[in-house]
C-alpha positions in Angstrom: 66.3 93.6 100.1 65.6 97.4 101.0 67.6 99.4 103.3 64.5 100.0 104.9 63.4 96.5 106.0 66.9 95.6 107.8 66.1 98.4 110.8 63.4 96.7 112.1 65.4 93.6 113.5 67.6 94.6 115.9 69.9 91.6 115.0 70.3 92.4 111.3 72.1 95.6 110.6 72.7 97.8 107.5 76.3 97.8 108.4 78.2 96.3 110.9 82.3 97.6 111.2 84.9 95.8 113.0 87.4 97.5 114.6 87.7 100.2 116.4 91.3 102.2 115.4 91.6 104.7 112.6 89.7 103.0 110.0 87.4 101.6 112.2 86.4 105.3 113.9 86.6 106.6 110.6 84.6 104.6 108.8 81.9 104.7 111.2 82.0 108.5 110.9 81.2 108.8 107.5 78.9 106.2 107.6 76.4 107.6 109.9 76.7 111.1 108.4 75.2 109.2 105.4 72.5 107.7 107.5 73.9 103.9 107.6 73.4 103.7 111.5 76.7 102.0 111.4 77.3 99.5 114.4 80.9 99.1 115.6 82.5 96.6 117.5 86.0 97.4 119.0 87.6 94.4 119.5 89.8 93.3 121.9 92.3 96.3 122.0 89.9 99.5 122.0 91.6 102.0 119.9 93.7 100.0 117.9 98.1 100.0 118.1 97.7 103.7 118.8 96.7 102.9 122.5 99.9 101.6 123.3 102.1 104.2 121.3 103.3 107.4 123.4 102.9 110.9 121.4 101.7 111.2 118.4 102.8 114.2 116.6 102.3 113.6 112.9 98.8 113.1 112.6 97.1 116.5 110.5 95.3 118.6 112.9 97.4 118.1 116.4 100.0 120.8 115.9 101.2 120.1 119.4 100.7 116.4 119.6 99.1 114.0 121.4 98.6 110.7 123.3 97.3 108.1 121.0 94.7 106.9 123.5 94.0 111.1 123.4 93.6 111.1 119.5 91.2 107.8 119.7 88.7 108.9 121.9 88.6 112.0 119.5 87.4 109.8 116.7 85.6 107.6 118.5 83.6 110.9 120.0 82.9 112.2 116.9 81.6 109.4 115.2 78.8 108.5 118.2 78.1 112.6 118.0 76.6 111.1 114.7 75.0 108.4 115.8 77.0 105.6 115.4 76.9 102.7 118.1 79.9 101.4 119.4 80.0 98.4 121.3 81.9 95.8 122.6 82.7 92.7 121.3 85.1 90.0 119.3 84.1 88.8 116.0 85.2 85.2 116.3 84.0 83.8 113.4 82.3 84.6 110.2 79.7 83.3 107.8 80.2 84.9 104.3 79.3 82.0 101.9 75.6 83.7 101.7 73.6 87.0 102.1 73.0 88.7 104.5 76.5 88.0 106.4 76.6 86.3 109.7 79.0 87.4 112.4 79.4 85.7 115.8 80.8 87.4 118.9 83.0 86.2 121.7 79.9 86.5 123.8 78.2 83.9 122.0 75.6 86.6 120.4 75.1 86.9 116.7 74.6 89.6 114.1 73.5 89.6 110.4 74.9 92.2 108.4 73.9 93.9 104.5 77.6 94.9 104.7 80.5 94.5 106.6 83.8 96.9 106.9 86.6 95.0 108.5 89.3 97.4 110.3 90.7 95.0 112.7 93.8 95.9 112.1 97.4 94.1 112.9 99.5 93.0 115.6 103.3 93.6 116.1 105.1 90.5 115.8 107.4 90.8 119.7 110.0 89.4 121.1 108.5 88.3 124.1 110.8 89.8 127.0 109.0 91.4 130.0 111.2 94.2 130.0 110.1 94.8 126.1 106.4 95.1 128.1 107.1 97.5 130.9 109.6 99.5 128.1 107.0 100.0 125.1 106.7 103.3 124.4 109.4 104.0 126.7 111.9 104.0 124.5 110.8 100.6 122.7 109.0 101.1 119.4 107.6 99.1 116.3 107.0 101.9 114.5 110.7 104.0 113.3 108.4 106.2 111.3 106.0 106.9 114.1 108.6 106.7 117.0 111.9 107.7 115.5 111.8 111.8 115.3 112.3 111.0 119.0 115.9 109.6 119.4 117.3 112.4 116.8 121.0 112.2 117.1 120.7 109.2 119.6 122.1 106.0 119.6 119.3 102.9 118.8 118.9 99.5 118.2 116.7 97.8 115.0 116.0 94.1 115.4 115.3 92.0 112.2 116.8 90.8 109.1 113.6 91.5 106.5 113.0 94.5 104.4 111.3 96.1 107.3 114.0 95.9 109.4 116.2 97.3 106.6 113.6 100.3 106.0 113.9 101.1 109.8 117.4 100.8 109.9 117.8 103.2 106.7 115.3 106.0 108.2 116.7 105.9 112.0 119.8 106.7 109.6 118.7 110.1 108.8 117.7 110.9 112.0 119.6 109.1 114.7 123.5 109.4 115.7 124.1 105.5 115.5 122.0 102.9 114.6 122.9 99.0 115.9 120.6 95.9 113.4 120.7 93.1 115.0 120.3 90.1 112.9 119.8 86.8 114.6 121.2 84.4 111.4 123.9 84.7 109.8 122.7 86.4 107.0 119.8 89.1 106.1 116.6 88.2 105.0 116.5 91.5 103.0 116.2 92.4 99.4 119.4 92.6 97.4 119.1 96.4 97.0 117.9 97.0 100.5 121.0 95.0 102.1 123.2 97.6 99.9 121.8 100.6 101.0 122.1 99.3 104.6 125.9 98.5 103.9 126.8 101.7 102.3 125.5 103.4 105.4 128.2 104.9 107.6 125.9 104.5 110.8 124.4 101.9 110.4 126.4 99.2 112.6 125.1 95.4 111.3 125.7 92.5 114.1 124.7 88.5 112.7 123.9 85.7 114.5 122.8 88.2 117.3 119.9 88.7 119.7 118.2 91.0 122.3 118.4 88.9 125.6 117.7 91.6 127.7 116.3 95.5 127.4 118.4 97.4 130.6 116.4 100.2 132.1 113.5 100.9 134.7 112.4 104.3 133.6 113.3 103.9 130.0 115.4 102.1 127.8 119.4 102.3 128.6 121.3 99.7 126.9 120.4 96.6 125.3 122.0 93.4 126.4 123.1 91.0 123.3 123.8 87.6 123.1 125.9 85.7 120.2 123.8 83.0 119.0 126.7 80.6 118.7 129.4 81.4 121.3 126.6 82.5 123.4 128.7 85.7 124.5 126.9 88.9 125.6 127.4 92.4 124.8 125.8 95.6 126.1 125.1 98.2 123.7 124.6 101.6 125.4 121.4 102.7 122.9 117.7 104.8 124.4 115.7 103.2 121.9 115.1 99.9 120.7 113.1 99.1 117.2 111.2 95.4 116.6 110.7 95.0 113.1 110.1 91.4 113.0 107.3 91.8 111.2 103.5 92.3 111.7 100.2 89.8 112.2 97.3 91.0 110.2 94.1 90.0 112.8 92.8 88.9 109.4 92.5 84.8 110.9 88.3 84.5 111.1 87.7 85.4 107.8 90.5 83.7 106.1 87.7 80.6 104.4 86.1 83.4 102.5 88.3 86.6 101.8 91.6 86.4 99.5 94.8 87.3 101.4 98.4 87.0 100.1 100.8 84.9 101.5 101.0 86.8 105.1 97.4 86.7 105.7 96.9 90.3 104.5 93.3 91.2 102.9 93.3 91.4 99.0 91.2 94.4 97.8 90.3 95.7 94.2 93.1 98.3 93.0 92.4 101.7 94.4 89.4 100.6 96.4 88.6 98.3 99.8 85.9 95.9 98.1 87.1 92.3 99.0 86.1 89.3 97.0 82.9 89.1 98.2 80.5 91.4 97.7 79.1 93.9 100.2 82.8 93.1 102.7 85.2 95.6 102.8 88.6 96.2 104.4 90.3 99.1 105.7 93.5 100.2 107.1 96.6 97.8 108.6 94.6 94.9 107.8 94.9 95.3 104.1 98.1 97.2 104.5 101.1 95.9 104.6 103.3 98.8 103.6 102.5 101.8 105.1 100.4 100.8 108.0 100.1 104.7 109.3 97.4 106.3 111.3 96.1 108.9 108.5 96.6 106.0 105.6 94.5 104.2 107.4 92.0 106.7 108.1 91.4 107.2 104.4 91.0 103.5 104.1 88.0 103.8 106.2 86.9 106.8 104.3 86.8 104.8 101.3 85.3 101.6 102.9 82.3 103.8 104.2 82.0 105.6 100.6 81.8 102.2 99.3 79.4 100.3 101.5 77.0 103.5 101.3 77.0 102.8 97.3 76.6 99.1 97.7 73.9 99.4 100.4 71.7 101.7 97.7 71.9 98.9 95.3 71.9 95.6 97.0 72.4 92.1 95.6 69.8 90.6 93.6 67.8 87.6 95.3 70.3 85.1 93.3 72.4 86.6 96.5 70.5 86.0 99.3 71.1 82.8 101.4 69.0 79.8 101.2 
């Protein structure tokens, strides 16, 4: 089916992208620089985890910083300077069993697609407190290698007992005076070799079968409140930041009945690409990342998904493909 033919419906698109953080932006850069006339839908958070985050100061090209919500309208500026449509809109669910690919939105409209990048990223897993709300990016992160550079030589607090907690815990380490991990059982969930290096560390101070029952502070964080999970006693820990790593959500849940994923819901792609298991779907940034889930990483991500669907779009599936 020609490139050509899917411009005059306004329904059926060359390329629809979903997301609109990093990889989303990104994607849709590239994409309309190579005439795709890539359409875009945001999703429910605009911007992606960047929104919510405070400075961001080690992204290449900001020398001085800035506002995540600052750095996303940047993208999202430059990729509508090239003619990219961005719109708004939840993809609720999906249709990929045929060709061309059906999308429905939480408005009830519906798109066909030749291709499809997905970039909708993932969601912090939280602990649920209000003050964690009114605190984040106050002094609560999810992020140590995002956030940390900001409590050097202060006391914090890392919640979890998982190799992500660990990794926090280890990097806070190098920059931060103390370092508190909270573990709610009475054991961590953490690799071998990960609880070691957490053990060996001076600073690092580990507490079991604890909790966060409170966050204390109005401006920013103060102390965290902890409660035993047995004896049910409380301690205050004088700290100015606290860390969730509980883990992360991919937002990967309306196409899980066609695309692989692994065992936490994260999208499988081919080994040094973004190609899914289906042709002409793609997937970019935190969605497919479980590891480093950083704002350039997952920049390139959508670099490569656009790259990719601009190849596949040039030589489209044979009518074998197409849906009945």
């Amino acid at each position: 089916m020609p490139l050509k033919n899917f411009m005059t419906n306004p329904n059926l698109q060359p390329l629809v992208i979903i997301g609109g953080g990093p990889a989303g932006y990104t994607a849709a850069i590239y994409a309309a620089r190579a005439g795709l006339s890539p359409v875009l839908y945001q999703g429910p958070q605009p911007g992606g985890q960047l929104t919510i985050t405070g400075e961001v100061e080690n992204y290449p090209g900001y020398p001085n910083g800035i506002t995540g919500t600052a750095m996303m309208e940047d993208f999202r500026a430059q990729a509508t300077r090239f003619g990219a449509v961005i719109k708004e809109g939840i993809v609720t669910k999906v249709d990929f069993s045929g060709y061309p690919h059906w999308l429905l939105l939480n408005n009830g409209a519906e798109v066909w697609a030749q291709s499809v990048i997905i970039a909708a990223g993932a969601s912090a897993k939280w602990l649920g407190l209000p003050s964690e709300k009114k605190l984040y990016g106050k002094g609560v992160s999810a992020c140590a290698v995002c956030d940390g550079f900001f409590f050097k030589n202060e006391t914090v607090v890392v919640v979890g007992g998982g190799d992500t907690a660990a990794e926090e815990s280890l990097y806070l380490s190098k920059l931060c005076k103390k370092v508190h991990l909270l573990v709610r059982k009475e054991a961590m969930r953490a690799s071998k070799i990960m609880q070691e290096r957490v053990f060996k560390q001076d600073n690092i101070q580990v507490w079991f079968d604890t909790a966060v029952q409170d966050i204390i502070g109005e401006e920013a964080v103060e102390a965290i409140q902890a409660i035993h999970v047995i004896s049910q006693k409380t301690s205050t820990i004088a700290a100015t930041g606290l860390f969730v790593a509980i883990g992360h959500q991919p937002n990967s849940a309306p196409f899980l009945p066609y695309l692989t994923v692994d065992n936490q819901g994260y999208i499988q792609v081919e080994a040094g690409k973004t190609a899914t298991n289906i042709p002409g779907i793609f997937a970019a940034g935190d969605i497919q990342d479980p590891y480093y889930r950083q704002a350039v990483t997952a920049a390139g991500t959508g670099c490569m998904a656009a790259l990719e669907a601009e190849r596949f779009l040039h030589t489209p599936p044979d009518a074998s493909f197409q849906k009945k």
